[in-house]
C-alpha beads as a LAMMPS data file, in Angstrom:
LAMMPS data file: protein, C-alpha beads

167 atoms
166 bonds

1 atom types
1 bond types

-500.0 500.0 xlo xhi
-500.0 500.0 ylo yhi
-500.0 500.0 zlo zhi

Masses

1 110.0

Atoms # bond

1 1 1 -360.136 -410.626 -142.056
2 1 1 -361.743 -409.255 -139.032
3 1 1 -363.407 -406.442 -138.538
4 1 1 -362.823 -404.488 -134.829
5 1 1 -365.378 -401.341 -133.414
6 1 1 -364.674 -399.382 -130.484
7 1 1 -367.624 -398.058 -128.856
8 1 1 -367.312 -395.311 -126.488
9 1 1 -369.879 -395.932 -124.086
10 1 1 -371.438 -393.016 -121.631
11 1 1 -373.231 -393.501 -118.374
12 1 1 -375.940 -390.906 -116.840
13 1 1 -376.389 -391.811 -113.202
14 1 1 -378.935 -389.606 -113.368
15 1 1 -376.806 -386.943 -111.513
16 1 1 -373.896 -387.049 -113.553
17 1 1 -372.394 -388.440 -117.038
18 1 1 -369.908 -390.477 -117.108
19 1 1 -367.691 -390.693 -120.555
20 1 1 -365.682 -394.370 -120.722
21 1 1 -362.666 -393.574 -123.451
22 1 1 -362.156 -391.147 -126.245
23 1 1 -361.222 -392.848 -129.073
24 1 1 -358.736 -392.068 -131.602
25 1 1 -359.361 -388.161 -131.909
26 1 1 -361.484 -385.238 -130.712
27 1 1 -363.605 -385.136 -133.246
28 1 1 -364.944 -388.973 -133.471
29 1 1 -365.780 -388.686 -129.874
30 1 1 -367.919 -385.195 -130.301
31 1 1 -369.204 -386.876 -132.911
32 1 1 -370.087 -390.201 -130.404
33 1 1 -371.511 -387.717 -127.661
34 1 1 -373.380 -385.459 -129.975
35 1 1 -375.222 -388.717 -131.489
36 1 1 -376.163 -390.108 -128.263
37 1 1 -377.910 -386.575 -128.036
38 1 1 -375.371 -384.612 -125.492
39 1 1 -372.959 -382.477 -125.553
40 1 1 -369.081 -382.572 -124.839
41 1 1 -369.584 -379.680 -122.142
42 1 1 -372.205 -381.993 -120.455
43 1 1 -369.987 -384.667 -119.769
44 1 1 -369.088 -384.767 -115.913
45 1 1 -365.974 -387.385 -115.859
46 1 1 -364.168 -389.434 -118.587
47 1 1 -363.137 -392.285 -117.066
48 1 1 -359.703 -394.159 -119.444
49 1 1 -359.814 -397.799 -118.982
50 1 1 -356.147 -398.184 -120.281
51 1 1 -353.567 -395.874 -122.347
52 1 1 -353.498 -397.215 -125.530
53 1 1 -353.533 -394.455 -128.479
54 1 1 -357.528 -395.833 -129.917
55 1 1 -358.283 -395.001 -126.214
56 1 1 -356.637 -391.452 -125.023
57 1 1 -356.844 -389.904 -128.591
58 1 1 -360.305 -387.861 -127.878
59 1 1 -358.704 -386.306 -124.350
60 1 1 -356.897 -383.294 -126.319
61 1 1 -356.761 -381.677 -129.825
62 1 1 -355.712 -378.449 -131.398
63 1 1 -358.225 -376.963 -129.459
64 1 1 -357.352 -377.902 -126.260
65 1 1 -359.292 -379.906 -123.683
66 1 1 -362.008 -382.110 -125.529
67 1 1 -364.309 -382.056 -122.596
68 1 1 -363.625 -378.828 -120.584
69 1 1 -366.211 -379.192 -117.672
70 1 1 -364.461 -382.759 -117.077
71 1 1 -362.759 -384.385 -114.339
72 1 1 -360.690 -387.288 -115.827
73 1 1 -360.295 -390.701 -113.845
74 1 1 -357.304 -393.570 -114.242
75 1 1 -355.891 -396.356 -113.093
76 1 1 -352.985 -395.824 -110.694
77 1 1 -350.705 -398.575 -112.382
78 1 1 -351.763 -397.798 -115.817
79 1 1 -351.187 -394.158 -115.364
80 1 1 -347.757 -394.914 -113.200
81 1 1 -346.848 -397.149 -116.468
82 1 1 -347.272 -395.057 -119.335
83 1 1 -345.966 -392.211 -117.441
84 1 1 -342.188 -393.683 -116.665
85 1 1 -342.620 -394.958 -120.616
86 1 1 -341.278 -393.340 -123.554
87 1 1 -344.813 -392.897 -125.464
88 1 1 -345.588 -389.887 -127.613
89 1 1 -349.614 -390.806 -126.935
90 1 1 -348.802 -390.657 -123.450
91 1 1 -347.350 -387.257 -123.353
92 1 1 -349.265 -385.480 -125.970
93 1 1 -352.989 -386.662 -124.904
94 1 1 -352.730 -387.664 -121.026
95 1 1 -349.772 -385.908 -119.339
96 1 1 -351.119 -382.623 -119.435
97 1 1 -354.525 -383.608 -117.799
98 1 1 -352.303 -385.825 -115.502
99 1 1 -352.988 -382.970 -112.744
100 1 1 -356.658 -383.252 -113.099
101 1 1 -356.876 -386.896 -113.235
102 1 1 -357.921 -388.639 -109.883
103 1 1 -356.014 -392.470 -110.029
104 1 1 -357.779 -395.301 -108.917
105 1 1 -357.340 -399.213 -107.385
106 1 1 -358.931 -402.416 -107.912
107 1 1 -361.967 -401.258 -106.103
108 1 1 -362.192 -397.808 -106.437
109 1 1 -365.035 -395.577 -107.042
110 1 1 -365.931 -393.567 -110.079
111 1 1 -369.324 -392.478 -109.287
112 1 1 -371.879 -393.943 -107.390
113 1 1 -372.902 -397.366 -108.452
114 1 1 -369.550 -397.685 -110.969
115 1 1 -366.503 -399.573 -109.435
116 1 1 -363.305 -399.908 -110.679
117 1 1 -361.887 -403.350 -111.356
118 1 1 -358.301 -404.297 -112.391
119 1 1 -357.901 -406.251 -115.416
120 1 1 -354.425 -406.243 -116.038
121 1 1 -353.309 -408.325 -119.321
122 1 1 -354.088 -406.420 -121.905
123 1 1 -351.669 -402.995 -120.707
124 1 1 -350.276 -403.170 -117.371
125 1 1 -352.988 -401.494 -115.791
126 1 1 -355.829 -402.194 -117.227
127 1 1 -359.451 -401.465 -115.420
128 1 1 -362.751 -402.479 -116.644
129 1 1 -365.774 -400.980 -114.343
130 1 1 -368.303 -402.659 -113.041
131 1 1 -371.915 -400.525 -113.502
132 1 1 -375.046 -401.571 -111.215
133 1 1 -378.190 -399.840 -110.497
134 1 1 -381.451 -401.352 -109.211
135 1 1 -380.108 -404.659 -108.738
136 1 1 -378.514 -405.158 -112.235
137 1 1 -374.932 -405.525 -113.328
138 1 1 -373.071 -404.605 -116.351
139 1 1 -369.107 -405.220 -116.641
140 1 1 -367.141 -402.358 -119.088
141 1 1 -364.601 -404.400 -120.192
142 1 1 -362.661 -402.342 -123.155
143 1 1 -360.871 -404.899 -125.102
144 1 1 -360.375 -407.509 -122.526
145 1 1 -362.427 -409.277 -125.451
146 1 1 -361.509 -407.943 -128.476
147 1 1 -363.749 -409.710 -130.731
148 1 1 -367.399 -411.094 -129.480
149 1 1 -366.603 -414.580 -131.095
150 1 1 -363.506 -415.757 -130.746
151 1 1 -362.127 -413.973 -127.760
152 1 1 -364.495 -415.999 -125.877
153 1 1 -364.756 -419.000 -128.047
154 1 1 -360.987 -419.329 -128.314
155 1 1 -359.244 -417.824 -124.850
156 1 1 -355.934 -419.458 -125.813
157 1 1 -355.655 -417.286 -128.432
158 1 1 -353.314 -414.088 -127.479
159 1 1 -353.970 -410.624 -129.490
160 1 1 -351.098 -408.616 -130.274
161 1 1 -351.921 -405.955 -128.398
162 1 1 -351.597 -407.646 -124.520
163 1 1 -348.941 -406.673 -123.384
164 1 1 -349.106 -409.652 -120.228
165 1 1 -350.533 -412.661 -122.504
166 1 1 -350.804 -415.216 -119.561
167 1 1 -352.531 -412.280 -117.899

Bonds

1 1 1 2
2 1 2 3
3 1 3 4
4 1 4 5
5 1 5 6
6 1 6 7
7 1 7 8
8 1 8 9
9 1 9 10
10 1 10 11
11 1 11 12
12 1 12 13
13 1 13 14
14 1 14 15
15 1 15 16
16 1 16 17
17 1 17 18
18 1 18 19
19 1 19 20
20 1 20 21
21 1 21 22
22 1 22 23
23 1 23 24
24 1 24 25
25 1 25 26
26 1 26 27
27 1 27 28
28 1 28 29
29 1 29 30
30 1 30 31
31 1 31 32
32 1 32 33
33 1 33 34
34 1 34 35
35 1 35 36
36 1 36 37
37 1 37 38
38 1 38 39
39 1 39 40
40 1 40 41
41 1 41 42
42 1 42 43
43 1 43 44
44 1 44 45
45 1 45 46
46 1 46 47
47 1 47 48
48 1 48 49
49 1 49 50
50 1 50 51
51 1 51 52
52 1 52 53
53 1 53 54
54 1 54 55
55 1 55 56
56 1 56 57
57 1 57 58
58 1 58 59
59 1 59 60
60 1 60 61
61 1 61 62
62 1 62 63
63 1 63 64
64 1 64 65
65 1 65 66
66 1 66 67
67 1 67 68
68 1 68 69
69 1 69 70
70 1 70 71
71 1 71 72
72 1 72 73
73 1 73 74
74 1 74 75
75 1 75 76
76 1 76 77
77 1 77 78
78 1 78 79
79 1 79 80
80 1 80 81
81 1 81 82
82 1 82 83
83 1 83 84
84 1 84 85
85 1 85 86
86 1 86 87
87 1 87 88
88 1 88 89
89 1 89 90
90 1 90 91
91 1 91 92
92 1 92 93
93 1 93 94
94 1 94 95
95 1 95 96
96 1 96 97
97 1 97 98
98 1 98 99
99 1 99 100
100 1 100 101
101 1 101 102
102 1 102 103
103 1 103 104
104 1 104 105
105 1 105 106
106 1 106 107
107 1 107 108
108 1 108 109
109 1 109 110
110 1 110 111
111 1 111 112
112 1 112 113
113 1 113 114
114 1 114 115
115 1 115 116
116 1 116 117
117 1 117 118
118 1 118 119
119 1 119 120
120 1 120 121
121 1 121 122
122 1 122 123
123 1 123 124
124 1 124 125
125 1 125 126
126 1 126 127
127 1 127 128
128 1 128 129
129 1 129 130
130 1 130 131
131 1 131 132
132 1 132 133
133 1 133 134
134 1 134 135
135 1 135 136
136 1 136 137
137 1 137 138
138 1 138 139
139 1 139 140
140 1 140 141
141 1 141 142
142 1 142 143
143 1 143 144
144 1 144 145
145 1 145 146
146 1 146 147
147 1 147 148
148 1 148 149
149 1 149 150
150 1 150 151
151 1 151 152
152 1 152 153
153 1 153 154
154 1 154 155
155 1 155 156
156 1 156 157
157 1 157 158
158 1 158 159
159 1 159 160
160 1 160 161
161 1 161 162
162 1 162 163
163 1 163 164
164 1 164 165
165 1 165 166
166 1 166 167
């Protein structure tokens, strides 16, 4: 058996803070935000880095928008993708902040010092992001490795989630 996590991760630039996913539901990511001592109402963009349901569940609840002072920030081809798809996820958690939602390219900017970069493989438009500051690098990648060990020890083997394999 193996055992998966999904870790939100936010960003503070210093000027603003940047939310990557929501997981399943609104109240897991409150939850996430609260513990890493902020608020929802603090956070300044929530960036998806593809459309899958453990990814786009925080966005929206019964109450509305999870994070109401956000702007929200996509890939153009994953957006484009799940939008001409017949997916309840889709329509229930990102088509209604589709209006707000700025859409991005291999290459794009989020903030200052996070870059998009496409990853496609895993959903059709997949973006990880790379983060620098003061001469350091971090890559987001949101299950382009889904499991530290043998996503990279074993590349040939597929998940059943990717949607491109080869990719």
């Amino acid at each position: 058996k193996v055992q998966f996590f999904f870790t939100p991760t936010l960003v503070n630039t210093g000027s603003e803070l940047v939310l990557f996913d929501t997981g399943l539901n609104p109240e897991g990511i409150t939850a996430a935000v609260e513990d890493a001592g902020y608020t929802t109402d603090q956070v300044d963009k929530v960036v998806i880095t593809h459309m899958h349901g453990d990814h786009i569940g925080g966005l929206l609840g019964e109450g509305g928008e999870t994070f109401k002072n956000a702007s929200y920030i996509a890939g153009a081809v994953e957006h484009n993708h799940w939008a001409g798809a017949d997916n309840d996820n889709f329509k229930a958690k990102v088509a209604p902040l589709s209006e707000k939602m700025t859409m991005l390219d291999d290459g794009g900017s989020v903030a200052s010092g996070i870059t998009a970069m496409a990853a496609f493989g895993h959903t059709p438009g997949h973006m990880g992001y790379m983060i620098e500051s003061e001469g350091k690098q971090l890559m987001l990648i949101a299950d382009l490795a889904n499991h530290p060990v043998w996503s990279l020890a074993k590349p040939d083997w597929e998940v059943r989630f990717d949607m491109d394999k080869t990719a």
